[in-house]
C-alpha positions in Angstrom: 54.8 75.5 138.6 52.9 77.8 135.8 51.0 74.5 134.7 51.3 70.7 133.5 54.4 71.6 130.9 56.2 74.5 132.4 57.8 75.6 135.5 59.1 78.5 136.4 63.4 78.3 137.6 65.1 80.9 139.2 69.4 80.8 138.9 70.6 80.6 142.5 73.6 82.7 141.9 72.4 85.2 138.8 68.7 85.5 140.1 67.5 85.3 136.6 64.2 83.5 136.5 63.5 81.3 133.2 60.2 79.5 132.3 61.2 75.8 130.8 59.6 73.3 129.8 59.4 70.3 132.1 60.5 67.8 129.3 63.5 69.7 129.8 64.3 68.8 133.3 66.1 65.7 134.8 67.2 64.3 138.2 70.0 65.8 140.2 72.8 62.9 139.9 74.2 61.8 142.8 77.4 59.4 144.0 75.4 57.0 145.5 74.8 53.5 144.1 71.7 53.8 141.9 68.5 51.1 143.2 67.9 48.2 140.9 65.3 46.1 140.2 65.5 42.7 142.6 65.3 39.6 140.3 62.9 37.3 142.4 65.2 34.1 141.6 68.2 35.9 142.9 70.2 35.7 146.3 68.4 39.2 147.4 64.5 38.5 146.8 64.6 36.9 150.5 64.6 40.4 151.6 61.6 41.5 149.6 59.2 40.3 152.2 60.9 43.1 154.4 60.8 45.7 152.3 57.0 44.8 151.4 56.1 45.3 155.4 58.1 48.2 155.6 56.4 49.7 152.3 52.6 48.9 154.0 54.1 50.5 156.9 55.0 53.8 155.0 52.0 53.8 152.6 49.6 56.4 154.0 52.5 58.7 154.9 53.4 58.9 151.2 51.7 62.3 150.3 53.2 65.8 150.7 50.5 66.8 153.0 51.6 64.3 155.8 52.1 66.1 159.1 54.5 65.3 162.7 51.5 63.7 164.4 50.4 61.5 161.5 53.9 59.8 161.7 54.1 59.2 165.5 51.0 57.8 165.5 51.7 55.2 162.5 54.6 54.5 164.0 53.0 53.8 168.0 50.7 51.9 165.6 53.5 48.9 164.8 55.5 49.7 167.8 58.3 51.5 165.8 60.5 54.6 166.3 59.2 57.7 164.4 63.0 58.2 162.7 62.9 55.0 161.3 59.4 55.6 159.4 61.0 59.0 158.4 64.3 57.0 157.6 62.8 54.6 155.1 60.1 57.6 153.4 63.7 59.2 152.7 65.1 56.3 151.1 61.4 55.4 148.8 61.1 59.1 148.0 64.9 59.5 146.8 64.5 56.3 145.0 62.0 57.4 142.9 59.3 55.3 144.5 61.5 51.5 144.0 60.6 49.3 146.6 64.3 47.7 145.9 64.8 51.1 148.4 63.3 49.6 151.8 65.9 46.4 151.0 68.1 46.8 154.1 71.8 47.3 152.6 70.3 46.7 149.2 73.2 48.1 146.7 75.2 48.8 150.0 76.5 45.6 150.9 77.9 45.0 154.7 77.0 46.3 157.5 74.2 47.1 159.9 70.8 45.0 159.0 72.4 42.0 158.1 71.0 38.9 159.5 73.8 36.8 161.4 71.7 33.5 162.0 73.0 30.1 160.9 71.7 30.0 156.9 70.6 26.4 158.2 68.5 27.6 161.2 67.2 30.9 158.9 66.0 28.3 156.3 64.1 26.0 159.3 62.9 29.6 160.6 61.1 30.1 156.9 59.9 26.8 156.9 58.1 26.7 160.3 56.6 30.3 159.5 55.5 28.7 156.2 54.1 25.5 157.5 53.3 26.0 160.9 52.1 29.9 161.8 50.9 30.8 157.9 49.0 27.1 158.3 45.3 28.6 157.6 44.1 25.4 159.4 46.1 25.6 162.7 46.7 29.0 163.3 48.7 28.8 166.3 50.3 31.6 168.6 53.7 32.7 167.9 55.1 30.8 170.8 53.5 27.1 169.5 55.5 27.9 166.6 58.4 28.8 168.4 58.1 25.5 170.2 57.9 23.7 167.2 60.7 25.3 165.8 62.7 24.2 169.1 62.2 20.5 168.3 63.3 20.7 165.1 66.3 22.5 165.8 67.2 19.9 168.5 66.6 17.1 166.0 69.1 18.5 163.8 71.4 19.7 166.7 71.5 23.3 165.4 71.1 26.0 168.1 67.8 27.6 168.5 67.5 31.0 167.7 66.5 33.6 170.4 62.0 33.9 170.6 62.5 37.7 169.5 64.6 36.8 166.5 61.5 34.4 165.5 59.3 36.9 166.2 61.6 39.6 164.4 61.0 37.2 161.2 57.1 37.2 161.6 56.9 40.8 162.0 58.6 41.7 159.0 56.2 39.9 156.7 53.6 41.4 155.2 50.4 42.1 157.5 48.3 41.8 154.5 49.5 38.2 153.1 49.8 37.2 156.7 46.2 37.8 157.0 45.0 36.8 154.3 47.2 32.8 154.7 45.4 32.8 158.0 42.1 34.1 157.8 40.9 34.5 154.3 41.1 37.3 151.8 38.1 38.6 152.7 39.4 39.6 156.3 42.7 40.5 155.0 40.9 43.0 152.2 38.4 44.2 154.7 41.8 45.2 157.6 44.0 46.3 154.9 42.2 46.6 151.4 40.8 49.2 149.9 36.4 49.2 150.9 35.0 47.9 147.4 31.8 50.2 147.3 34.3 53.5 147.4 35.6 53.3 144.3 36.0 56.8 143.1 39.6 58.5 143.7 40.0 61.4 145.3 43.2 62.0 143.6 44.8 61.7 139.8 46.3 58.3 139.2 45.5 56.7 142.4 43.7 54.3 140.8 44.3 53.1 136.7 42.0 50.5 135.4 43.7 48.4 132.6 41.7 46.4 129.6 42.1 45.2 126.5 39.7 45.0 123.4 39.2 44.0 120.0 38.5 46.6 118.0 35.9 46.9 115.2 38.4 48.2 112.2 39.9 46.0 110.1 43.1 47.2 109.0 45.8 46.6 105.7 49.4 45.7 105.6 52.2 48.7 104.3 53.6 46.9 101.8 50.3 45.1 100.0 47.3 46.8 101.4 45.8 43.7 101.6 43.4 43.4 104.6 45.5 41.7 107.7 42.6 41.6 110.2 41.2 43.5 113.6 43.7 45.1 116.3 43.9 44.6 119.4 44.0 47.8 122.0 44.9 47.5 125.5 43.7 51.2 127.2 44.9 52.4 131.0 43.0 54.8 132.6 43.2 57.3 135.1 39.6 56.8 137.1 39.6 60.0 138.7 40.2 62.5 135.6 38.9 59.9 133.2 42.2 60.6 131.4 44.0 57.9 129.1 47.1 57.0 131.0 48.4 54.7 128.8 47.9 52.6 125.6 49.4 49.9 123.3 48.0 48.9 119.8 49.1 45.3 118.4 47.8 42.6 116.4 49.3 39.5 118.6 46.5 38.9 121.2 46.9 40.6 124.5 49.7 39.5 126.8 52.4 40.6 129.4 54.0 42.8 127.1 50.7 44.6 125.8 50.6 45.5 129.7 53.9 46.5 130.2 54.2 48.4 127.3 51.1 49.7 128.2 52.5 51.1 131.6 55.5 52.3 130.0 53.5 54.5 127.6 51.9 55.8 130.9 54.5 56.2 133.2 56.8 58.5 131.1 56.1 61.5 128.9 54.3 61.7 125.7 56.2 64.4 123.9 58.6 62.5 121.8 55.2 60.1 121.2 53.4 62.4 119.8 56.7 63.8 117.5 57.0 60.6 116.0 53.3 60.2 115.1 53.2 64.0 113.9 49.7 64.7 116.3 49.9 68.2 117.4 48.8 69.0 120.9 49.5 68.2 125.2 49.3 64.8 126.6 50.5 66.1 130.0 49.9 62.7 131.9 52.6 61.0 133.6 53.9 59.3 136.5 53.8 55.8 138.4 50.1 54.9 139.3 49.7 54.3 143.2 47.2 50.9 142.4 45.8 49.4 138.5 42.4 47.7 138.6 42.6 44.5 136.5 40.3 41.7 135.4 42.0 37.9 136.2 43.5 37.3 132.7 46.5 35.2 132.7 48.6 38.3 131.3 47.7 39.9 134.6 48.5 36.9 137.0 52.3 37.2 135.0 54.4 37.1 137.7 56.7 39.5 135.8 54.1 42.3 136.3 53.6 41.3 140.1 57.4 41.4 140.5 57.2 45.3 138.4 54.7 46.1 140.6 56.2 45.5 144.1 59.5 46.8 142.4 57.9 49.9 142.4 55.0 50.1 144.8 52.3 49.4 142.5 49.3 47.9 144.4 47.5 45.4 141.8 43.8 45.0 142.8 42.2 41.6 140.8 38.5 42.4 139.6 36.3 40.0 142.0 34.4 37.4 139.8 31.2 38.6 138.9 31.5 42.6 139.7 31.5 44.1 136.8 31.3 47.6 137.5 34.4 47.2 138.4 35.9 47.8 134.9 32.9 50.4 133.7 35.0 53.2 133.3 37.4 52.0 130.9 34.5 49.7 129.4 32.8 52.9 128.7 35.9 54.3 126.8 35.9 51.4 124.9 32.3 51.9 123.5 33.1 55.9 122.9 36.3 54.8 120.5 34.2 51.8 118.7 31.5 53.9 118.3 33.8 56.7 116.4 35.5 54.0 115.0 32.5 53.1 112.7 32.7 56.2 110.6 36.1 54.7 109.3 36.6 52.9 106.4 37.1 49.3 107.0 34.5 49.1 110.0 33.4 46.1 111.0 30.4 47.6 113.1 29.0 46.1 116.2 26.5 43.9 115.1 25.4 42.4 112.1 22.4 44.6 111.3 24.3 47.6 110.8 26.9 45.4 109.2 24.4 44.3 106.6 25.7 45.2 102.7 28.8 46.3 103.7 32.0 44.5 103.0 35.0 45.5 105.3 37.6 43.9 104.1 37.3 45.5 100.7 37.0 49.0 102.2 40.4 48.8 104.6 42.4 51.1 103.6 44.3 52.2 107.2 47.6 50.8 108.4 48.2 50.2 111.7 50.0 52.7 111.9 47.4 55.5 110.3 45.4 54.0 112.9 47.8 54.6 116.0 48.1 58.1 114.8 44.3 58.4 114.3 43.9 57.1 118.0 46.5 59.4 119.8 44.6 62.3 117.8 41.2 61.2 118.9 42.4 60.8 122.8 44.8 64.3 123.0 42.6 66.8 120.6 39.0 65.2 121.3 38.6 62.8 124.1 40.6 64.4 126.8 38.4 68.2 125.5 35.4 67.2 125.7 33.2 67.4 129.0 32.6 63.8 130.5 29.5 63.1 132.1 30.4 61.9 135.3 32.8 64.8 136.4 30.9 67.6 134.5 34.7 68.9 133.1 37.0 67.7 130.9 39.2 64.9 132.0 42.0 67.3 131.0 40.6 70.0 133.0 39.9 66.9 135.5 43.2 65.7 135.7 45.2 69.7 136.0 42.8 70.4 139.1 44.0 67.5 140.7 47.4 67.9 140.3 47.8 71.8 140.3 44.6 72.1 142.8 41.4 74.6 143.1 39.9 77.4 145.6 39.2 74.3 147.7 41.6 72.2 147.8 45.5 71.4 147.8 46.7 69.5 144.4 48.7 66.4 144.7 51.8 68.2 142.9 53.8 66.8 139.7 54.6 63.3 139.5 58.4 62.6 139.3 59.4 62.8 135.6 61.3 59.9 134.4 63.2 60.7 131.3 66.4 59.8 130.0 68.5 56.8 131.9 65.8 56.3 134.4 62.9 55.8 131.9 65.6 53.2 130.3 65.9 51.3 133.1 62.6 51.2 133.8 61.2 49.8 130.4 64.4 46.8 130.9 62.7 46.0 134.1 58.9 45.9 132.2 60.7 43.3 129.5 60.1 39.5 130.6 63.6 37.4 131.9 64.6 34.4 132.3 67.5 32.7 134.2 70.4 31.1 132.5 73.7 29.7 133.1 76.4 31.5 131.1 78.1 28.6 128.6 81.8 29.0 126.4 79.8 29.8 123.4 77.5 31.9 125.2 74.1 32.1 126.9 71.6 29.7 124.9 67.9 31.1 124.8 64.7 30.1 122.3 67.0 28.2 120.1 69.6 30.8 119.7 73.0 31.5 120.9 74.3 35.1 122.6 77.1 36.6 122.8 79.8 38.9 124.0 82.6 39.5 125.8 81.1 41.3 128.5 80.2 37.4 129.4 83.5 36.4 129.7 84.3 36.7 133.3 81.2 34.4 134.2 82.0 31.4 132.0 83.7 28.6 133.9 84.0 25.3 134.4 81.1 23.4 136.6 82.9 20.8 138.8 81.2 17.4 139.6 77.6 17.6 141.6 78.1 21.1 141.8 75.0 23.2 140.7 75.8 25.6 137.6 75.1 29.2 138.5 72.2 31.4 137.0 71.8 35.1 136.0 69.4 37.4 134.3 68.6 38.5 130.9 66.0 39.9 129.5 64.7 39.9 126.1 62.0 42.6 123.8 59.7 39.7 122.3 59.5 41.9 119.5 63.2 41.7 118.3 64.9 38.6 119.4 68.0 39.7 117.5 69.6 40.6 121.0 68.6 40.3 124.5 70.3 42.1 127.3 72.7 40.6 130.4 71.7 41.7 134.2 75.1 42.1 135.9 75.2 40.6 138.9 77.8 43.2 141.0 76.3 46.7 139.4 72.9 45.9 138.0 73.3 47.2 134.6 72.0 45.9 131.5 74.8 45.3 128.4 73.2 44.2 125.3 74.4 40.9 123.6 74.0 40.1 120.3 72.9 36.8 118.7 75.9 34.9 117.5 74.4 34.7 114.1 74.2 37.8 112.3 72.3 36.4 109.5 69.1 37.0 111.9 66.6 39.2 110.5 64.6 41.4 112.5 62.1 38.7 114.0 59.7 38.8 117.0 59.5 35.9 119.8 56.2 34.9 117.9 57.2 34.6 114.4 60.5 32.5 116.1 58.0 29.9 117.3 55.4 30.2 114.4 58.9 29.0 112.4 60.1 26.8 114.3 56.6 25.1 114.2 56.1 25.5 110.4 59.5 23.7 110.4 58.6 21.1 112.3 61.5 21.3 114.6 62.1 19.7 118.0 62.9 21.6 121.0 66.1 21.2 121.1 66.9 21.5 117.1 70.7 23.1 116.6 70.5 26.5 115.7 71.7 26.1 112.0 69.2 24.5 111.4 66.9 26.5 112.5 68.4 29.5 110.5 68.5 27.4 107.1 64.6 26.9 108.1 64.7 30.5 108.2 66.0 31.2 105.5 64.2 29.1 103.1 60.9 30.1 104.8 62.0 33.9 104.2 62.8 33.6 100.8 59.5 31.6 99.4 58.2 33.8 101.7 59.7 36.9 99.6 58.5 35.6 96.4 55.1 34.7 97.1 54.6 38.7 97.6 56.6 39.4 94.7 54.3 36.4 92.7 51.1 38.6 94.6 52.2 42.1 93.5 52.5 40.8 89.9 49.0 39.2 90.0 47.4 42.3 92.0 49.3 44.3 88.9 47.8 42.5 86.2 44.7 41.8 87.6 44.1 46.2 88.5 45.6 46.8 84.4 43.5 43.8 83.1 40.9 45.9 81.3 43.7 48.4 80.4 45.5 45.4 78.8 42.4 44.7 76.9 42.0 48.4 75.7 45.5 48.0 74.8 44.4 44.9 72.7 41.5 46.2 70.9 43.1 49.4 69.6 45.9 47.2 68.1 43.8 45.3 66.9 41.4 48.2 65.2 44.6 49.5 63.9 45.8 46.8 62.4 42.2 46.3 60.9 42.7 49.7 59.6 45.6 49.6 58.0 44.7 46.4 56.0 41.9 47.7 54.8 43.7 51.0 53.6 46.3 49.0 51.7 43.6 46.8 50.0 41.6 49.9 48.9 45.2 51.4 47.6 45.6 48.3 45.9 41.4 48.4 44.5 42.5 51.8 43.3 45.2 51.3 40.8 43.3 48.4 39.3 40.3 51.1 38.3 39.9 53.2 35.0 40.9 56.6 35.1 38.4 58.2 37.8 36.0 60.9 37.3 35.4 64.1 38.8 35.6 64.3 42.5 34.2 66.4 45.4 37.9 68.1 45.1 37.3 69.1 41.0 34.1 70.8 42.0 35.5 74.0 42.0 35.9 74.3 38.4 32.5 74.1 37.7 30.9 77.3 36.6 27.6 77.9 39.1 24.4 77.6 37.9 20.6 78.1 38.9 18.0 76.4 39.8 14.2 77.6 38.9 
């Protein structure tokens, strides 16, 4: 490494050494089945559980200064064979860090690891774990459970499993949520959480707080430049650099996807971000955050960013109610970016005092886009160079040190670059899914009908009582023209089309605002819905049009009124002139005038 954007590469066979970029590198591709994402509502998530407990297991070893003796003892610690701890850090580290990874046979189907029970004795296995053992009231031994177990197995007349394969099922839980269904969260987070009052990292991104704000701008459309309102800005930060990990700018109030986006911004690299905005400069943060701090908004409790998270071994740590402090760091960032915020035009300010005689609406004049672009400036060329307080060095500086290291200690090393098909496949799992069964015209979702033939092969018929079959898709809520078909064999995403081309670019919330302005039910057949549509769009269209007129006349009105009053001179002029032509001829023959003078002989005067 020569620092945060190059490395140095030396050709194996040539010996020439070059210096590239790293934006320019990408993984080493390799025959193996890629990892996927594991849909919680599909036949796999029962093995999540597993590959939860094995990930806890794992967990500490997950750094490159991890030694022999470490290992052995984690793995005397839960009674497991050193190889298998090294087994399963080979498969999380080559996976890129997907918890999908520690799925036994996951993507290689057959084989070793598969559980041979009855389905109906593995179900009444759950069940008693559920009921019985995780029962925070009872809390019985393994072997009352067991017991239990027995009877209901004899009831049924299904053979009892063996004790060990019971115990085999307890074990692979998670010691965390086992601990915490039996004796409290606070036990649980005081064996296995991390100790509240130590809350400074000692390493970059091992802990990124997420927030959002309102900020106190008010900025204009790009077609009118009529005031539209405040924006919302959702910030990640790294708490041990201070740096900005991530960020998402929107006007629809924060939700999932202001997080996920968010955390996509974060996770890859920033070059192509800042090409498209035109800032000049290094935003040389990247990676996937070991654990985010978050408040307990519903937009965190989304159970698409828990399943994300466990996807890739994200740790999600919920502010406790009434702490505070535990959100001061990016709190603090908030202030710094409000308070530069009111030296722009359009400020609302932060209280009405120094609001007082100043209008902000009539002053907007940034898009939200100008404002994106002035953000990204402020955080790359300002924020990130200036010395913070609390680490006495730049969060820049902060952040190199603890990658590249110093005279005292060992850096953490690069985070693995995700770039090209990986990054894709990481922002489809960040999107929000749903389940649907696969119909002849298509899969129906919001209102609308998809399709394509890459569909094909799952449509058929549902016989009597039988239960229709499900799959993924996910959708961007931003452009609802298409969403995008999990297959269920290889994983991939295909992209579907609406039926209806006729759709114009529309996001999931303008679908719903329409459908409500339209008054339509539920369940309302899509034509009608795009007649709505259309109709709504076109008065829509011309009430701009009708507002650009007025904004025209009303910005040329005392121009018009110029205009007026020098026809109207002129004309006044002109009448005038003839009527004095006309005075003219109807006079005598006129005397001398100011033009004759000059034929008068000089005289003087005494």
């Amino acid at each position: 490494m020569v620092d945060l954007s190059t490395v140095e590469v030396t050709d194996l066979e040539t010996g020439e050494t070059l210096i590239v970029p790293i934006s320019q590198l990408d993984s080493i591709s390799t025959d193996e089945k890629p990892y996927h994402p594991i849909d919680p509502d599909s036949p796999d998530s029962k093995y999540l559980e597993l590959a939860r407990f094995r990930y806890e297991v794992i967990k500490p070893l997950l750094v490159p200064s991890r030694t022999k003796k470490q290992v052995e003892e984690r793995a005397k610690e839960f009674n497991l064979n050193p190889a298998t701890l090294y087994r399963w850090i080979k498969q999380f580290e080559e996976s890129g860090g997907q918890l999908s990874a520690l799925v036994p046979n996951y993507g290689r189907r057959g084989g070793k690891g598969k559980k041979r029970v009855n389905p109906e004795v593995e179900k009444l296995i759950k069940e008693v774990i559920e009921t019985v053992y995780l029962n925070p009231y009872k809390r019985v031994s393994v072997k009352r459970a067991y017991q239990i177990l027995l009877l209901k197995c004899r009831e049924l007349g299904l053979t009892p499993p063996h004790i060990n394969t019971f115990r085999n099922r307890i074990k692979e839980l998670s010691p965390f949520m086992t601990t915490q269904k039996r004796k409290g969260k606070v036990v649980a987070q005081s064996l296995y959480g991390a100790a509240s009052s130590s809350f400074e990292p000692e390493r970059p991104l091992e802990v990124v707080q997420i927030d959002h704000t309102l900020l106190d701008v008010v900025v204009v459309d790009e077609l009118t430049r009529e005031p539209i309102g405040r924006p919302y800005l959702t910030i990640a930060l790294d708490v041990y650099s201070r740096t900005v990990f991530g960020y998402y700018l929107s006007l629809d109030a924060p939700s999932y996807f202001s997080v996920a986006q968010t955390l996509f911004v974060g996770i890859t690299p920033k070059d192509n971000l800042l090409e498209e905005l035109g800032v000049e400069g290094k935003w040389e943060v990247w990676g996937i955050p070991e654990k985010i701090h978050v408040d307990n908004a519903k937009e965190f409790r989304s159970t698409y960013l828990e399943d994300f998270c466990k996807e890739y071994g994200i740790t999600i740590d919920y502010r406790p109610s009434k702490t505070p402090h535990y959100g001061g760091h990016v709190e603090r960032l908030f202030r710094t970016i409000n308070e530069e915020i009111h030296n722009l035009p359009g400020t609302t300010f932060s209280n009405p005092v120094e609001k007082k005689g100043y209008d902000p609406e009539r002053h907007a004049c940034m898009t939200l886009l100008e404002l994106e672009k002035w953000l990204v400036e402020f955080i790359v060329n300002y924020y990130h160079k200036r010395i913070h307080s609390e680490t006495g060095t730049t969060p820049e500086e902060k952040y190199k040190e603890g990658i590249l290291g110093n005279e005292t200690s060992k850096g953490r090393g690069l985070f693995k670059l995700i770039t090209g098909e990986e990054a894709k496949k990481l922002w489809f799992s960040l999107l929000p899914s749903a389940r649907r069964t696969i119909q002849k015209d298509g899969v129906h979702l919001f209102g609308l009908r998809y399709y394509d033939n890459v569909l094909k092969p799952f449509i058929r018929l549902r016989k009597q009582g039988e239960k229709s079959e499900t799959y993924t898709f996910k959708y961007d809520p931003r452009d609802m023209r298409y969403v995008y078909f999990q297959h269920p064999q290889t994983k991939e995403y295909y992209k579907i089309p609406c039926r209806e081309t006729r759709l114009p670019k529309l996001s999931l919330w303008e679908l719903k605002e329409y459908r409500k302005r339209l008054n339509l039910k539920r369940k309302a057949k899509e034509y009608e819905l795009l007649e709505g549509l259309k109709k709504l769009i076109t008065l829509e269209e011309e009430a701009l049009e009708k507002t650009k007129r007025v904004k025209r006349k009303r910005n040329s009105k005392k121009l018009y009124d110029f205009k007026s009053y020098v026809e109207q001179k002129t004309s006044s002029d002109e009448s005038k002139k003839e009527a004095n032509e006309e005075k003219t001829r109807q006079l005598p023959p006129r005397t001398p005038q100011f033009d004759d003078l000059d034929d008068i002989e000089p005289f003087e005067v005494d």
